[in-house]
VEXSEGU-197926 format. One line per 8 residues: number of its first residue (from 0); their letters; for each residue x negated, y negated, z negated of C-alpha. Coordinates in Angstrom, 2 decimals, m for minus. Layout:
N
NUM = A = X,Y,Z | ...
***
This chain:
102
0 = XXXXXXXX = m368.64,m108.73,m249.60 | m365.17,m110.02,m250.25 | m362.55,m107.62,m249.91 | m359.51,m107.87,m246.66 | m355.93,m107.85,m246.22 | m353.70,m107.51,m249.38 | m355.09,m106.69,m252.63 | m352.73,m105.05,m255.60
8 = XXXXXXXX = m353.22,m108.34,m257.88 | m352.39,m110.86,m254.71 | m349.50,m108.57,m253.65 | m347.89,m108.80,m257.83 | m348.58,m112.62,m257.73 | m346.75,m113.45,m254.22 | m343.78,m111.12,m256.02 | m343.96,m113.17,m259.07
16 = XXXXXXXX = m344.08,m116.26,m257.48 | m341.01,m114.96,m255.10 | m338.88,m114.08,m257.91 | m339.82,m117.14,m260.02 | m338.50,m118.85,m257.47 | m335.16,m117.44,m257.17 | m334.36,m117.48,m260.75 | m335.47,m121.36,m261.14
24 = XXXXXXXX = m332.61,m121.27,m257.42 | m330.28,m119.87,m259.51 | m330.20,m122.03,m262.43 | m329.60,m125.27,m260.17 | m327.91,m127.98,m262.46 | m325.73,m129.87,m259.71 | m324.24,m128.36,m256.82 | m322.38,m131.22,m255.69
32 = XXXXXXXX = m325.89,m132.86,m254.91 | m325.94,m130.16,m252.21 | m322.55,m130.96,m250.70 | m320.98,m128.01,m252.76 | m317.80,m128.23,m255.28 | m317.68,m126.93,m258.34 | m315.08,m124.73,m258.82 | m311.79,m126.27,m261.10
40 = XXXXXXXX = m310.74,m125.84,m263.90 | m307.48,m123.31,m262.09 | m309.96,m121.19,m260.22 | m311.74,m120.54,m263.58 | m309.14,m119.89,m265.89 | m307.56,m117.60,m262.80 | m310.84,m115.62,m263.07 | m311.02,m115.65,m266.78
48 = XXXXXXXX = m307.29,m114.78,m266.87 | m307.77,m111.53,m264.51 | m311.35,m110.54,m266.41 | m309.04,m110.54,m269.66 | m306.19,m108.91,m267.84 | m308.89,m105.90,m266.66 | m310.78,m105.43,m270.02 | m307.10,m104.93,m271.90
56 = XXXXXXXX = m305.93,m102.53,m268.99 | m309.93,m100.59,m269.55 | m309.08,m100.74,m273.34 | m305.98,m99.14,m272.97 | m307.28,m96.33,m270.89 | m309.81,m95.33,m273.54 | m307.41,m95.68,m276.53 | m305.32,m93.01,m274.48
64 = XXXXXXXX = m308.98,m90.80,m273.94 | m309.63,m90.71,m277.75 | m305.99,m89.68,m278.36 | m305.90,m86.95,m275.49 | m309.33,m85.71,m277.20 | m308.36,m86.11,m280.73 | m305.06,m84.15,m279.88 | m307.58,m81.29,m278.19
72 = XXXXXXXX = m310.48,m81.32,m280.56 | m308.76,m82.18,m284.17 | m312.28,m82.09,m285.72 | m313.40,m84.69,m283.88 | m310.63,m87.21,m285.09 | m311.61,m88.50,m288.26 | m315.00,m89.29,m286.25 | m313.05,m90.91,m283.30
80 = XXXXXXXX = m311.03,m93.50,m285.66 | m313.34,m96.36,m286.14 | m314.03,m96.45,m282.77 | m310.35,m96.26,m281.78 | m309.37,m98.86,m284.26 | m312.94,m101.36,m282.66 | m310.97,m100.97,m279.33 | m307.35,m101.60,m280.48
88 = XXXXXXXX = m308.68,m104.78,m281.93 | m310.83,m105.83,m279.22 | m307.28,m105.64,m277.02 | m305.45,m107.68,m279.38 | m308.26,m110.07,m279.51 | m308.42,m110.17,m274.98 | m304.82,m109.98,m274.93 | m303.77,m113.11,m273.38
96 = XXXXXX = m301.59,m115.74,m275.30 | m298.23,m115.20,m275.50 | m295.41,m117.89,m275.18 | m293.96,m119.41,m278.28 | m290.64,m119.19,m276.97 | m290.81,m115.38,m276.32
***
């Protein structure tokens, strides 16, 4: 006799299926085939502009952290260094462009 109602395997292939689904949603090549825009080239380099902006602001936060516990813990500054000096250059490398002229 055949089993009823919702099994364990049916219930993982409908939520396989599901999510399948949604990923192959996601990764839609044209959206202007749906009567959407795409956003320009300004609304990008806005967002890429302020995601810069933020990571620089985070950095600088943590650069002040590993000096407020290097200052309180001196043992633990010679460990603290590299990673101090990975952030530092990961700001200068996020740091947005500056002017020629300045």
């Amino acid at each position: 006799m055949r089993r009823t109602g919702t099994t364990r395997r049916g219930a993982l292939t409908a939520t396989g299926a599901l999510a399948l689904g949604a990923v192959l949603t996601g990764c839609g090549g044209d959206d202007e085939d749906a009567g959407g825009k795409k956003p320009g080239r300004a609304t990008s380099a806005k967002a890429e502009k302020a995601l810069r902006e933020k990571a620089v602001r985070d950095g600088a936060l943590l650069l002040a952290r590993y000096d407020l516990v290097a200052e309180a813990h001196p043992a633990t500054a010679a460990g603290l260094e590299p990673l101090r000096a990975a952030v530092a250059e990961h700001g200068k490398a996020l740091a947005p462009p500056r002017a020629k002229d300045e």
